[in-house]
C-alpha positions as CSV (number, residue, x, y, z in Angstrom):
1,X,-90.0,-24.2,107.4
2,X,-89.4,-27.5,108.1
3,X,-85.8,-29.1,108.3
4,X,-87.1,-31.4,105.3
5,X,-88.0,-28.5,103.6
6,X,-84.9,-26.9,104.2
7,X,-82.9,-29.6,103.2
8,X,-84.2,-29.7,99.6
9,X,-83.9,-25.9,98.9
10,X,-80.2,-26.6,100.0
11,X,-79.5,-29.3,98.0
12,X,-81.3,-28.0,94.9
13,X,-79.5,-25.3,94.9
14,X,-76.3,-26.7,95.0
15,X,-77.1,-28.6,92.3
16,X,-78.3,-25.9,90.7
17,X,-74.4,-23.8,91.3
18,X,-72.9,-27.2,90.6
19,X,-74.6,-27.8,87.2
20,X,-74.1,-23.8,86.0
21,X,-70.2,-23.9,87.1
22,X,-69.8,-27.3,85.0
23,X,-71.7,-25.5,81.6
24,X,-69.3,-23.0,82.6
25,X,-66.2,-25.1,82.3
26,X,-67.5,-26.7,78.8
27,X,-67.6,-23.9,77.4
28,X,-64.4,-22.5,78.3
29,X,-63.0,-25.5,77.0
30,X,-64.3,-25.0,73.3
31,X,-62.3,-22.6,72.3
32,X,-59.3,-24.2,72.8
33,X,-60.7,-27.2,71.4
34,X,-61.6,-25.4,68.4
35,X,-57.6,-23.4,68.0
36,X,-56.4,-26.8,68.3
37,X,-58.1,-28.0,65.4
38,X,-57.2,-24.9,63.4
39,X,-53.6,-25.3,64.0
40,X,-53.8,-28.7,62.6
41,X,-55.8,-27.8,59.4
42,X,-53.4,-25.3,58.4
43,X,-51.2,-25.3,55.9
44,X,-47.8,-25.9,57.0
45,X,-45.2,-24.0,54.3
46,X,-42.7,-26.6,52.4
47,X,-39.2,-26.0,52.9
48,X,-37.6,-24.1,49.7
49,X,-35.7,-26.7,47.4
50,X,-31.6,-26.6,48.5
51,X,-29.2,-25.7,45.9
52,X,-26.7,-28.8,45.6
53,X,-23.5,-27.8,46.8
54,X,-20.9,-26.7,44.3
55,X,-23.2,-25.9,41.8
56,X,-21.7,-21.8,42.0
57,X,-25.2,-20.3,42.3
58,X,-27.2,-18.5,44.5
59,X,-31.2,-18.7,45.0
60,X,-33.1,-16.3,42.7
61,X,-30.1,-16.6,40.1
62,X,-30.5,-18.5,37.0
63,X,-29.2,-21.7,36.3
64,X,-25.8,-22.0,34.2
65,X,-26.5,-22.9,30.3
66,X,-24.2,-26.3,29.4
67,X,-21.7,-25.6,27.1
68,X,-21.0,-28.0,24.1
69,X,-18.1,-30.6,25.0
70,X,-14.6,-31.2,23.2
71,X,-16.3,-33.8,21.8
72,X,-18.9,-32.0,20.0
73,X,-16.0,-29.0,19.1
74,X,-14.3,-31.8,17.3
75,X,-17.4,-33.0,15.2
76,X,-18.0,-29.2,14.6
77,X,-14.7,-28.7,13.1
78,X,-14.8,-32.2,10.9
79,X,-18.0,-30.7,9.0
80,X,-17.1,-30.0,5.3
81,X,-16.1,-26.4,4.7
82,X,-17.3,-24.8,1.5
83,X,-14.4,-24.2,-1.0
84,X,-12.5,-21.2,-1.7
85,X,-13.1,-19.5,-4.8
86,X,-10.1,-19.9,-7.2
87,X,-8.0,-16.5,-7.6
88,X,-7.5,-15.4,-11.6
89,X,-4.5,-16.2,-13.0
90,X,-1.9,-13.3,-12.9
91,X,-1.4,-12.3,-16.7
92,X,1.9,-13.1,-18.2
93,X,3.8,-10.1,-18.6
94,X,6.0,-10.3,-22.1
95,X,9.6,-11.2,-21.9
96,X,12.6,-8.3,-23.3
97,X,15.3,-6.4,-22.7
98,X,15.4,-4.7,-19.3
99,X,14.1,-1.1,-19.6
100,X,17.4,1.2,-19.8
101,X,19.3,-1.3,-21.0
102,X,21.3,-1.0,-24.6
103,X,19.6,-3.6,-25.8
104,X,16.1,-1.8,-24.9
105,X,17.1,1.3,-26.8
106,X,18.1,-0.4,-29.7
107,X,14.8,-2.0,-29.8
108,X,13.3,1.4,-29.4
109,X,15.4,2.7,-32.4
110,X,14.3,0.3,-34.4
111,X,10.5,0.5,-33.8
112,X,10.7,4.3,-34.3
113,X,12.8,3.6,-37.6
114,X,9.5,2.0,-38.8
115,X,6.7,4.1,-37.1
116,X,5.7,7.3,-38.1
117,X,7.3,9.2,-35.2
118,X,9.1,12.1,-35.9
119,X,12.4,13.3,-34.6
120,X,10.6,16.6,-33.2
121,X,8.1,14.2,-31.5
122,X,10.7,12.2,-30.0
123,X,12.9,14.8,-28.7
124,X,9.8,16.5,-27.3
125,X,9.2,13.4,-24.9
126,X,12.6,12.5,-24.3
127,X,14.1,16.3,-23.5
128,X,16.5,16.4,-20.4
129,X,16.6,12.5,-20.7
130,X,18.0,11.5,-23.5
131,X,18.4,8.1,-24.8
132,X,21.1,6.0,-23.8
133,X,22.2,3.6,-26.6
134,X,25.9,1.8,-26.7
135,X,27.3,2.1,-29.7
136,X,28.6,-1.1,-29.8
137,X,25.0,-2.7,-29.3
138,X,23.5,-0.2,-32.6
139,X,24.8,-1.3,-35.5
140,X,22.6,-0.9,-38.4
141,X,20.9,-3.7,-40.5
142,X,20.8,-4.4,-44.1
143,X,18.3,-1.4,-45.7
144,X,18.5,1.5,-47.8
145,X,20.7,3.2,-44.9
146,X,24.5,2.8,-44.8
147,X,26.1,-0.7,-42.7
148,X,27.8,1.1,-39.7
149,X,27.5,2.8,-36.2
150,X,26.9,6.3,-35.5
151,X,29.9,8.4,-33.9
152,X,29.9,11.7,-32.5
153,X,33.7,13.1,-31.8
154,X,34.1,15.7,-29.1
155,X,36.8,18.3,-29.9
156,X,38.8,20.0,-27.5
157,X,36.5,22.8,-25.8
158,X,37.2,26.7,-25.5
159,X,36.1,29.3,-22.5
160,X,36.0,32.9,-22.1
161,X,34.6,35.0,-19.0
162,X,36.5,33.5,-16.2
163,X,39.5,32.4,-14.5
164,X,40.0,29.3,-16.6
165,X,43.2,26.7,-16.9
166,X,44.3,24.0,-18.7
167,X,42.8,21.7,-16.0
168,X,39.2,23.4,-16.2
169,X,39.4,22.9,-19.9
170,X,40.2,19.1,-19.4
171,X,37.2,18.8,-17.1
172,X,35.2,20.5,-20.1
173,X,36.5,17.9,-21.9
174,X,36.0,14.7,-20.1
175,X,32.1,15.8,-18.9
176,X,31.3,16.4,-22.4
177,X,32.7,12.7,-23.6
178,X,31.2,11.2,-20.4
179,X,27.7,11.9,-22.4
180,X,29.4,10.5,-25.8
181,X,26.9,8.0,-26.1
182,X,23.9,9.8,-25.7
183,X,25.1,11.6,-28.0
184,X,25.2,9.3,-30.4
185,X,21.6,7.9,-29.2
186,X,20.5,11.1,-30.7
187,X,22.0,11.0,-33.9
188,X,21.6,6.9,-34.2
189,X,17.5,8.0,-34.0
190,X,18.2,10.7,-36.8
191,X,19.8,8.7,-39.3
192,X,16.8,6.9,-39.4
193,X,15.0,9.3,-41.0
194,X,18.1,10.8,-42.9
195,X,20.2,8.3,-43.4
196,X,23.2,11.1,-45.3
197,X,22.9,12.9,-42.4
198,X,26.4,14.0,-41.0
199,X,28.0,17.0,-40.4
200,X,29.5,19.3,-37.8
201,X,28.5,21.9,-35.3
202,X,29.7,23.7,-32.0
203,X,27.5,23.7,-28.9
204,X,27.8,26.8,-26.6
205,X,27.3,26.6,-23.3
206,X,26.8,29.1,-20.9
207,X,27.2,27.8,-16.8
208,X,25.8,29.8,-13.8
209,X,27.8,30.8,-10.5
210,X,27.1,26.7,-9.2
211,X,29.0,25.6,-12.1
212,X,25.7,24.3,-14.0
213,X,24.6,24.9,-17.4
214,X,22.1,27.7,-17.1
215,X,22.2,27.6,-21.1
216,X,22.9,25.6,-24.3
217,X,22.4,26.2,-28.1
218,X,24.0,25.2,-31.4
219,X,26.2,27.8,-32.6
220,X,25.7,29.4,-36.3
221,X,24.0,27.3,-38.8
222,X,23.9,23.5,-38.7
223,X,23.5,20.7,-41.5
224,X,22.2,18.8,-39.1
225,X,18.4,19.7,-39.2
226,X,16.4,21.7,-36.3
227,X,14.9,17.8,-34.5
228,X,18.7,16.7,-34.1
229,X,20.6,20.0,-32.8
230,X,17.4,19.9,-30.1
231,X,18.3,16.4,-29.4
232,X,22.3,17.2,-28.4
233,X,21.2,20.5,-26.8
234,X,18.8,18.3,-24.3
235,X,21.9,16.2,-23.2
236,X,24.2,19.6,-22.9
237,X,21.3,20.5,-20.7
238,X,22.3,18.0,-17.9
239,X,25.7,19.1,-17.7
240,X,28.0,20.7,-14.7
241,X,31.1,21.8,-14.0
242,X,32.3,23.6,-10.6
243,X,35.9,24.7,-12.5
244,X,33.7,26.4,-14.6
245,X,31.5,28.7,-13.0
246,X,30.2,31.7,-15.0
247,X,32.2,31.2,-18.0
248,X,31.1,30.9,-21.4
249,X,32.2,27.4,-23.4
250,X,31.9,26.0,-26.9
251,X,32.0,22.5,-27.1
252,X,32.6,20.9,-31.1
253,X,31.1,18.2,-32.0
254,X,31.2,16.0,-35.4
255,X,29.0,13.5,-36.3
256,X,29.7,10.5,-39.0
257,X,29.0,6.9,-39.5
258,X,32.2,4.4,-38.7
259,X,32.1,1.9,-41.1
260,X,34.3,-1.3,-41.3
261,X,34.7,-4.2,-39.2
């Protein structure tokens, strides 16, 4: 072969090396030409909004719901309020004596005078309380019945059975006149239905170990009519005395009308 020849198949081939090692190089660039570019086209993420400082939350939390002002309170509480509904009148009660009172009973007395209540009736609703009427505030009116007030007089009692004295029969005496006027309540109430009636009779009295009346009865036979001796017994009913424990007693008693000024 000729140097000539030689020469070319030399330089040829370097060109030939040259050219393949510089295809070579291109196309080890590409790729990173090509990351590059997908770097840039992706997306970048946007920062998550900040909070603003003070506002007491935390992300993912809800935000706080405003609460109405003083301001709107105020024109809350200057809305009309719907009026209250007018209470009923209390009823008046009707004026009178005070219930117990001597005026009440004789008010009593005088509305039984003209109802059709007997005196059975009465004592049946009244027994063990009997009526309380002063004497002073029952004088009767200007009817078929006599101008006076009624009086019952307790006598001096009597006992048997037990130790008694002259002091237990002066206790006898003044519990006995301690119930003078209810007493006279009872036979104030008969007189309106009888208005003769009057008359004398003896209560006996039996008291238990306590010293309380564990009985009471008229004695005998009485002029005063079965509805008054039941009234009188009721108020003996209440009685007690220690003095006389266990004995037997007989209290008199006399009903009459005191007439004069």
């Amino acid at each position: 072969m000729t140097l000539a020849a030689l020469t070319l198949a030399c330089s040829s081939s370097g060109e030939s090396t040259l050219g393949s090692a510089e295809r070579t190089k291109a196309d080890g660039a590409k790729p990173a030409a090509s990351s590059s570019s997908e770097v840039a086209e992706r997306p970048v993420n946007e920062p998550a909004p900040t909070t603003p400082a003070g506002s007491g939350s935390s992300a993912g939390e809800p935000a706080p719901v405003d609460e109405p002002g003083g301001d709107e309170l105020d024109e809350a509480s200057e809305l009309p309020q719907p009026a209250a509904e007018p209470q009923p009148a209390a009823p008046a009660l009707p004026l009178g004596p005070e219930p117990g009172s001597p005026e009440a009973d004789a008010e009593l007395a005088e509305l039984l005078d003209e109802s059709t209540l007997t005196q059975e009736e009465f004592d049946a609703a009244f027994r063990g309380a009997g009526p309380k009427i002063e004497g002073d505030q029952f004088v009767f009116g200007d009817n078929e019945r006599p101008r006076g007030r009624p009086l019952v007089e307790v006598g001096t009692p009597s006992a048997s059975g037990a130790k008694v004295t002259p002091s237990t029969l002066a206790d006898l005496a003044d519990m006995a006149r301690a119930s003078q006027r209810d007493l006279e309540g009872c036979y104030a109430l008969a007189l309106g239905k009888d208005p003769n009636l009057a008359g004398s009779v003896t209560l006996g009295l039996r008291f238990d170990a306590k010293g309380r009346v564990e009985t009471a009865k008229i004695e005998g036979s009485s002029p005063l009519g079965v509805a008054l001796d039941r009234c009188l017994v009721s108020v003996a009913d209440r009685w007690s005395c220690k003095a006389a424990a266990g004995a037997s007693v007989r209290v008199p008693l006399k009903l009459s009308i005191a007439t004069g000024d």
